[in-house]
N, C-alpha and C positions, 0 to 999 in steps of 0.2 A: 578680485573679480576675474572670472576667465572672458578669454576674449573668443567672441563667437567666430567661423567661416574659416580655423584655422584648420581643415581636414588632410592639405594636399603635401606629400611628403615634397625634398626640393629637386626629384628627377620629375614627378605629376606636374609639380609644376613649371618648370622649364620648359616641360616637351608643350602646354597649354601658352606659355607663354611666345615658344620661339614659332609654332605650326598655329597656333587658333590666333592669335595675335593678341591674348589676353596682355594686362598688367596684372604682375604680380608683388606680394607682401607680405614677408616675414615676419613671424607671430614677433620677434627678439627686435623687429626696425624701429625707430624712432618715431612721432608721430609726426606726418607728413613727406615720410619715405618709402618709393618704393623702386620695383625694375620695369623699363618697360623695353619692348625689342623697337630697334629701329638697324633698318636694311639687313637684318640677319645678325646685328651686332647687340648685345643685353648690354644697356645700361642703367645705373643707379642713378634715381631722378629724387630731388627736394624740392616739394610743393613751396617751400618756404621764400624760397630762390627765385619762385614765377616759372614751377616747373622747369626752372634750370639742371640740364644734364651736367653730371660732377665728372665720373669717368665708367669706364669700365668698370662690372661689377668682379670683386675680388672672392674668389672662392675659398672661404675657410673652412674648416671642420663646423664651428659653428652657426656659420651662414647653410652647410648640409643638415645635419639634424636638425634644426628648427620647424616647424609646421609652418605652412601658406596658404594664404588665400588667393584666390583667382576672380578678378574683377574687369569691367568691360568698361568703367567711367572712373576716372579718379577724380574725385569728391571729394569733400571734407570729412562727408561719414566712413567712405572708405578706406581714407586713409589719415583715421583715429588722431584728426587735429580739431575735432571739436567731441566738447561731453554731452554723455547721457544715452 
């Protein structure tokens, strides 16, 4: 099943996440991970956790090519911890 919202490469979405204040989500994240910006710094958050911040998000090769979404609420549907 392909996963819909996944259009924004990971510079689109960066530059929406660190200037518009979006949260963003990697087509490859886990369900209920994503990055969100706080004070200018991106960090990798787990809904899992009670939206606990882990650390600083690590930039790999596979963390750049991946596709993202860009979203304004994180949710459960957003962030692909429930089905259907």
């Amino acid at each position: 099943m392909e996963k819909e919202g996944y259009k924004y490469t990971f510079t689109e979405a960066l530059d929406k996440c660190m200037w518009e204040q979006y949260f963003i989500r990697g087509k490859q994240f886990r369900p209920g991970y994503y990055i969100k910006p706080i004070k200018g710094t991106l960090y990798l958050v787990c809904a899992y956790l009670g939206s606990t911040t882990l650390d600083n998000i690590m930039i790999t090769r596979e963390v750049m090519c991946q596709k993202y979404k860009v979203f304004s609420v994180a949710n459960k549907k957003a962030l692909e911890m429930e089905k259907g």
